[in-house]
C-alpha positions as CSV (number, residue, x, y, z in Angstrom):
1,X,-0.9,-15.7,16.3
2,X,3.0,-15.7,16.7
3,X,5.8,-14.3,14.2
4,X,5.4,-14.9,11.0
5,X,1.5,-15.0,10.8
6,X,-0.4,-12.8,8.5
7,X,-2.0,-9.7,9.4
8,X,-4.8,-9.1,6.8
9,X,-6.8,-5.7,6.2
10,X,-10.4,-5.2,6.5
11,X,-12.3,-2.8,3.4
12,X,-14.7,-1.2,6.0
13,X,-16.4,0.6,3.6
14,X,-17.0,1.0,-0.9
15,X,-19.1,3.0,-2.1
16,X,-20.1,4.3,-6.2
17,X,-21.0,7.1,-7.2
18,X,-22.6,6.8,-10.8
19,X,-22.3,10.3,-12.0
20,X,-20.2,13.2,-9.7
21,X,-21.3,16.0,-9.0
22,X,-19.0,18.6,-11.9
23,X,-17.8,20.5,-8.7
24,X,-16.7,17.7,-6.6
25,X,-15.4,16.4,-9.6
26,X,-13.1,19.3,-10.0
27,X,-11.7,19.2,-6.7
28,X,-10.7,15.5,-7.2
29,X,-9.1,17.0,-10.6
30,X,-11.4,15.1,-12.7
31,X,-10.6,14.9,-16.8
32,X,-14.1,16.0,-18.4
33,X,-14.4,11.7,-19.4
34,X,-14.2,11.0,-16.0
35,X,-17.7,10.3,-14.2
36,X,-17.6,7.8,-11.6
37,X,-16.0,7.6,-9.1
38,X,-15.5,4.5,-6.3
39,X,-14.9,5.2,-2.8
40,X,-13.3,2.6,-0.3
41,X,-11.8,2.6,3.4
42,X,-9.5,0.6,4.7
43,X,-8.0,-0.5,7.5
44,X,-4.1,-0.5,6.4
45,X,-3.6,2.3,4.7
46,X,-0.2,-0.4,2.4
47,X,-2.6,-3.2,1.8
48,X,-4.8,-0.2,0.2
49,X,-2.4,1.4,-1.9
50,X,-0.9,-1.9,-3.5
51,X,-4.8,-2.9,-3.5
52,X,-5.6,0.7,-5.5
53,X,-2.5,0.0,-7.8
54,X,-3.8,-3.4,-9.2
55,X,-7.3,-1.6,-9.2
56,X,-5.3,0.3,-12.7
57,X,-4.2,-3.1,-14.4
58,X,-7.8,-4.4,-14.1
59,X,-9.9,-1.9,-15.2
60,X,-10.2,1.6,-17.1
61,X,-9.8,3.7,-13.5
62,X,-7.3,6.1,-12.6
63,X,-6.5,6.7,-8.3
64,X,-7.4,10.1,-7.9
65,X,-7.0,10.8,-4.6
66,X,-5.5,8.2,-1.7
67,X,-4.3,9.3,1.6
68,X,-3.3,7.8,4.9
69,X,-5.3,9.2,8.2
70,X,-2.6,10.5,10.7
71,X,-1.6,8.4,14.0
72,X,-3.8,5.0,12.3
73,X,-6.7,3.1,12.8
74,X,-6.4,3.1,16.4
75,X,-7.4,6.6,16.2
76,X,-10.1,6.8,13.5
77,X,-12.7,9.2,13.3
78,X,-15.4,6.9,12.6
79,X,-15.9,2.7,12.8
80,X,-15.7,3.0,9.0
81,X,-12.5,5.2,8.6
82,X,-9.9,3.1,9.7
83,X,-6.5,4.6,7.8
84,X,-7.1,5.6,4.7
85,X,-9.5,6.4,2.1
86,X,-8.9,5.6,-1.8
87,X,-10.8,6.9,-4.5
88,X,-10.8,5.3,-7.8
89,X,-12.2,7.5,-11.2
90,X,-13.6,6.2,-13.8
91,X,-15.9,7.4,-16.9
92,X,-19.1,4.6,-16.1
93,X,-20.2,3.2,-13.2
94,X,-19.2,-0.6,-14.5
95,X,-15.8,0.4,-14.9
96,X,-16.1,2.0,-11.4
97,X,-17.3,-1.4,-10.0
98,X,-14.4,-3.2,-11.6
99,X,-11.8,-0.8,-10.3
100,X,-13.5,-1.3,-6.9
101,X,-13.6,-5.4,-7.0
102,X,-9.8,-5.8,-8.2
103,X,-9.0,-3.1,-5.3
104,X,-11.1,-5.2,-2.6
105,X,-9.7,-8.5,-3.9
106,X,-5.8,-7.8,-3.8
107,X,-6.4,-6.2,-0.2
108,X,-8.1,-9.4,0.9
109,X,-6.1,-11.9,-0.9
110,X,-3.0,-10.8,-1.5
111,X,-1.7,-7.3,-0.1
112,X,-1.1,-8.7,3.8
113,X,1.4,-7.0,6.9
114,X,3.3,-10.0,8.7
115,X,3.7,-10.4,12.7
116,X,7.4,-10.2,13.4
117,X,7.4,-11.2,16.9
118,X,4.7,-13.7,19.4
119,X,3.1,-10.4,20.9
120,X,1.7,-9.2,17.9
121,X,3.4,-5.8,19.0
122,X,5.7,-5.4,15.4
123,X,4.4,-6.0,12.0
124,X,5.7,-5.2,8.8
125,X,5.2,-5.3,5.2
126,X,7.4,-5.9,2.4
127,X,5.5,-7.2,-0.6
128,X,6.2,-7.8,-3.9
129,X,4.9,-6.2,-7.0
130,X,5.5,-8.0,-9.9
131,X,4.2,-5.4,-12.4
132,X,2.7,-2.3,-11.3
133,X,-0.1,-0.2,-13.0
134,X,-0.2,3.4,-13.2
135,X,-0.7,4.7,-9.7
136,X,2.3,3.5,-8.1
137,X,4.5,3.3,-11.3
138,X,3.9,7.1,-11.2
139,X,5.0,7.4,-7.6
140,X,8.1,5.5,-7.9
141,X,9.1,7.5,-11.1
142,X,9.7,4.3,-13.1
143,X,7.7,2.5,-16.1
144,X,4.5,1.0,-15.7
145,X,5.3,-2.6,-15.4
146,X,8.5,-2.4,-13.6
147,X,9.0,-4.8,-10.5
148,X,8.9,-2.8,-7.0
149,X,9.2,-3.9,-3.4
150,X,6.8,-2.2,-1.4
151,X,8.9,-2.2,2.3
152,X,6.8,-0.8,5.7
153,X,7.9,-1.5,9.2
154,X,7.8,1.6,12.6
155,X,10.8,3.0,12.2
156,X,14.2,1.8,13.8
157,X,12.7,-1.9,12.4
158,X,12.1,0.2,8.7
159,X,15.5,1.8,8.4
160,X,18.0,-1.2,9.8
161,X,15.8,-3.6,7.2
162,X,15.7,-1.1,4.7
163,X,19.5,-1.1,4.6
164,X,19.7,-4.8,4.7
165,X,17.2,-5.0,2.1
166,X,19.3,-2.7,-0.7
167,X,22.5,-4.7,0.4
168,X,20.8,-8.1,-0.6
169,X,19.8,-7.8,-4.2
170,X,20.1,-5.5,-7.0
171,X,17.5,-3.3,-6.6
172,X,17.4,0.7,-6.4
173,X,15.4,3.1,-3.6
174,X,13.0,5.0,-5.4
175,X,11.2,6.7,-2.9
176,X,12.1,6.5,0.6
177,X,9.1,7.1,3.3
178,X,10.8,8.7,6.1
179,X,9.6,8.7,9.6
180,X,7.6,9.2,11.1
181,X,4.5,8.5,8.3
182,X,1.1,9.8,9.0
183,X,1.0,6.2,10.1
184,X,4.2,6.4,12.3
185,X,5.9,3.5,10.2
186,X,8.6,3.9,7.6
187,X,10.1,2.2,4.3
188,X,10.7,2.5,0.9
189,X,9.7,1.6,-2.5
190,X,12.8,-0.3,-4.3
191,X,12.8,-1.0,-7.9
192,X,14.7,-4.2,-9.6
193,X,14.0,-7.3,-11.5
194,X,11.1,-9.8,-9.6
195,X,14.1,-12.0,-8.4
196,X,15.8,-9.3,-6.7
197,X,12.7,-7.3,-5.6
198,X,11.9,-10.5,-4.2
199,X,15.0,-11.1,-2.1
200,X,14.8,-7.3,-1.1
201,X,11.7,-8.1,0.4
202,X,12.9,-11.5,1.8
203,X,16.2,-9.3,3.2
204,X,14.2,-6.9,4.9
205,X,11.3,-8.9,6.6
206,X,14.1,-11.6,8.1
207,X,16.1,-7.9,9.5
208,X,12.8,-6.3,10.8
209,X,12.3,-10.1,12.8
210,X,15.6,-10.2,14.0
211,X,15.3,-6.2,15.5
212,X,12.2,-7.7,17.1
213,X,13.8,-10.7,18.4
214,X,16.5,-8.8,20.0
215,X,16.0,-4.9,20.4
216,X,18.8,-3.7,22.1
217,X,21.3,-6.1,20.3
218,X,24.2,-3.6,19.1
């Protein structure tokens, strides 16, 4: 592998459960329609929420409860834990299903952290959204549609690229992810047109590369 390779999750676990149980169901906050629900683990807790996000364009789910696991998948309790668990509700198992196979598929195909140096020590993420769905629309405060670049890196890398990412396009910081993250990284979510989310992205992977090229370079 060297720098600019892809570092792709692994879904180490899904799971369905046809019909809740109206207790557990009420702990997840659970509308009275909502039966199902879809379970999945992840590796990379980013991949997973960008994954959980198109999981709401493709099928009638909502994210009900998503969370990273503290200090990563290094440290997991369990070979099927990795670093975060999503859960997806729906009001029938087939809808379940569908939320589950658009959230596996975008987290395998699409949703990927990139090496920023030949060690494989530094990786970062700064993906594009097009058009989000509901779940991360909601967390960025915007419409559901709007563009968003979804920026990760550890921290020093995260807020020099960050900066370098807002000064390159037109874009606005939504929510800032300040560090350290249950995770350790850091980032932001930025909100702007696809072109200039795009070169938001493109601005902040090419800073978080250059910090790992040359650490100490001030």
């Amino acid at each position: 592998m060297a720098a600019g390779d892809p570092v792709k999750p692994t879904i180490l676990s899904a799971r369905l459960i046809p019909n809740v149980d109206r207790a557990l169901a009420q702990r997840f906050g659970l509308r009275e329609d909502q039966r199902s629900l879809g379970l999945v683990t992840c590796d990379i807790d980013d991949s997973l929420y960008v994954a959980l996000d198109e999981a709401t364009k493709m099928a009638e789910v909502e994210v009900s409860y998503a969370h990273s696991f503290y200090a990563g998948a290094d440290h997991a309790s369990g070979p099927l834990s990795g670093e975060i668990i999503g859960v997806l509700a729906a009001p029938d198992p087939a809808e379940a299903r569908a939320g589950l196979r658009a959230c596996i598929d975008c987290a395998e195909q699409e949703a990927w952290f990139t090496w920023a140096d030949d060690d494989e020590g530094i990786a970062f993420f700064a993906h594009t959204i097009s058009r989000t769905g509901r779940y991360l629309s909601g967390d960025a405060d915007v419409a559901e549609g709007t563009p968003l670049a979804y920026l990760i890196a550890p921290p020093i890398e995260a807020t020099y690229a960050l900066d370098a990412a807002l000064k390159a396009a037109e874009v606005e910081l939504r929510v800032w992810f300040a560090p350290p993250s249950e995770t350790n990284f850091s980032g932001g979510l930025l909100s702007g047109s696809q072109s200039a989310c795009r070169a938001a992205a493109q601005a902040f992977g090419d800073a978080v590369m250059d910090v790992a090229r040359d650490p100490r370079k001030w």
